[in-house]
PALOLUM-778447 format. One record per residue: z, x, y of N, C-alpha, C, O in turn; residue in three letters. Coordinates in pm, whole numbers, padded with zeros to 5 digits, always signed. Each point is the difference from the previous one (the first is absolute). Layout:
ZXYZXYZXYZXYala;...
//
This chain:
-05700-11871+00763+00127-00017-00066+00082-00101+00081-00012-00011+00122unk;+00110-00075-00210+00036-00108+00085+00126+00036+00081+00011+00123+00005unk;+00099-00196+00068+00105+00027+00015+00115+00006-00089+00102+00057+00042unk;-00104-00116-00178+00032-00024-00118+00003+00152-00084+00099+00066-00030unk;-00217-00041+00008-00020+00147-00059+00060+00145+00043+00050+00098-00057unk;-00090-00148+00224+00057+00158+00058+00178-00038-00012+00067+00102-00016unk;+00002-00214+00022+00111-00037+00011+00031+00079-00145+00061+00107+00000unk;-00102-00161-00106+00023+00073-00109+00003+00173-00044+00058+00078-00076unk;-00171-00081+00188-00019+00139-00063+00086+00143+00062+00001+00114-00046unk;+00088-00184+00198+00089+00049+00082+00130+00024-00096+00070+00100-00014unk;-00064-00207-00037+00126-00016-00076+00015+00050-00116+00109+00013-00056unk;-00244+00029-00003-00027+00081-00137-00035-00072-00125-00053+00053-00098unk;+00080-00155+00107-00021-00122-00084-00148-00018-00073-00017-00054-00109unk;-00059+00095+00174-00182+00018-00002-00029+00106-00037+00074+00097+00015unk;-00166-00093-00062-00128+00114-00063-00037+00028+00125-00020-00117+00032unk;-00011+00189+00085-00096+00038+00059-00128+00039+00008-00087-00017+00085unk;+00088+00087-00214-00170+00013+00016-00032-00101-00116-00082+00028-00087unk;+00144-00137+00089-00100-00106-00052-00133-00010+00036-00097+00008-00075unk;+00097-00023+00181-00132-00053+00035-00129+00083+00063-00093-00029+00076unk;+00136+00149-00149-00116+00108+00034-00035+00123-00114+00091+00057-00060unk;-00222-00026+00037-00012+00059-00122+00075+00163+00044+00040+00045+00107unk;-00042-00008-00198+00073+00154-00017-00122+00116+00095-00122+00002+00018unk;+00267+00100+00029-00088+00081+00093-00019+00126-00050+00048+00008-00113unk;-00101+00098+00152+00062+00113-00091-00025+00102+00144-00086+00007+00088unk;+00223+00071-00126+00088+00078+00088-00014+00147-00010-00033+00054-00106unk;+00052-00002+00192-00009+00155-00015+00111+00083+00050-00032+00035+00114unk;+00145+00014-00146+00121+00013+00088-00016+00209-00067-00014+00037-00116unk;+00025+00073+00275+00010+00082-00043+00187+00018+00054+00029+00004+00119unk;+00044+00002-00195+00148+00044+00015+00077+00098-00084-00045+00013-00114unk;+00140+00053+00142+00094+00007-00106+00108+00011+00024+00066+00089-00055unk;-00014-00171+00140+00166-00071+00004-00025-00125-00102-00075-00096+00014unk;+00162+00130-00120+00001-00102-00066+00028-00169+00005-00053-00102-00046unk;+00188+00144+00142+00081-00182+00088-00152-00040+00071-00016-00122+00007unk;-00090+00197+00044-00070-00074+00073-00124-00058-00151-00060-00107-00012unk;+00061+00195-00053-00088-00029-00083+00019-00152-00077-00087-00080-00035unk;+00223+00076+00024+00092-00098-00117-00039-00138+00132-00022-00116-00035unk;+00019+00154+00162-00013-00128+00059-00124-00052+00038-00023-00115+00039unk;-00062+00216-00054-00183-00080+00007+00004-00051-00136-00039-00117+00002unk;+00081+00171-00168-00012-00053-00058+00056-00198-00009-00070-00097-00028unk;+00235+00105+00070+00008-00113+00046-00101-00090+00122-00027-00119+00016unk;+00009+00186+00022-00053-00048+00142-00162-00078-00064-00031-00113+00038unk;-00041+00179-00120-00109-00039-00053-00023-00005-00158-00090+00040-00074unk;+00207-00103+00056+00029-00021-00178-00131-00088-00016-00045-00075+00087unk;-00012+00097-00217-00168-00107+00016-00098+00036+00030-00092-00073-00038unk;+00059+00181+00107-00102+00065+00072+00018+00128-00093+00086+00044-00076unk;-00207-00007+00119+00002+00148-00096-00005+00138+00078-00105+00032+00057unk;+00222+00057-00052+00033+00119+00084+00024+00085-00104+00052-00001-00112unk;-00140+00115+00228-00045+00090-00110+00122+00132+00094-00025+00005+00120unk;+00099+00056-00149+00086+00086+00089-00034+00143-00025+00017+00051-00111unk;-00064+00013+00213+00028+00209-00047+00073+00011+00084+00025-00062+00104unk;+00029+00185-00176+00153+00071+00101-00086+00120+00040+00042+00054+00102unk;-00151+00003-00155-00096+00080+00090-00068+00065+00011-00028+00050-00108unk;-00057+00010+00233-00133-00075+00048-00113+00038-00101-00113-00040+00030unk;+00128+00114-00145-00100+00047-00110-00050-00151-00071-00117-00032-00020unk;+00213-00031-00004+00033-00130-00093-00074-00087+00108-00091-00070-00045unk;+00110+00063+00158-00053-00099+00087-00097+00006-00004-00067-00092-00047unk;-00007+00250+00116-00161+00031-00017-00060-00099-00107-00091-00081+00016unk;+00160+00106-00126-00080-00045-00155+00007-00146+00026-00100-00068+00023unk;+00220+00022-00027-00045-00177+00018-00098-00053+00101-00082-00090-00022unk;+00104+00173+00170-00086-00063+00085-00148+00024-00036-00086-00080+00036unk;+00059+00188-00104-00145+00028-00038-00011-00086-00114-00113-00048+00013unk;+00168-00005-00128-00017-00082-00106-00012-00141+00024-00086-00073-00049unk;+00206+00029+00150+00007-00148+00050-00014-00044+00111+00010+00070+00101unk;-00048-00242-00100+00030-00035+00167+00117-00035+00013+00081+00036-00085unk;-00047-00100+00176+00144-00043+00027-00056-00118+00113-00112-00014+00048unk;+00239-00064-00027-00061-00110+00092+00144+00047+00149+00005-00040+00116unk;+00073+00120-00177+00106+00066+00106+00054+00147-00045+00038+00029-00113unk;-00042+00035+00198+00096+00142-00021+00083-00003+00138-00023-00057+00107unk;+00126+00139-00150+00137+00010+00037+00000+00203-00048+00103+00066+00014unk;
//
């Protein structure tokens, strides 16, 4: 990434994950403010959220993930 891009992307001006394919996420929470901010945090990517741990069991046995949280 150039100095140009990250300049942009500090400032908000940029797409950030332009330039990388989509990740998919695994977040077990249930404070919602934290929930509302991985969603911002990885708008584009695909997050899958349980508030708990029955729901988690099931996704982690159904899916991969490339990160959990």
């Amino acid at each position: 990434m150039n100095f140009i891009q990250r300049l942009l992307n500090k400032l908000g001006l940029a797409d950030a994950h332009a330039d990388r394919h989509p990740i998919r996420i695994f977040l077990l929470e249930d404070d919602e403010r934290r929930c509302e901010w991985f969603a911002k945090r990885f708008k584009g990517d695909e997050l899958d959220v349980a508030c708990e741990v029955e729901q988690a069991k099931e996704l982690l046995q159904t899916r991969t993930y490339d990160s959990i949280f």
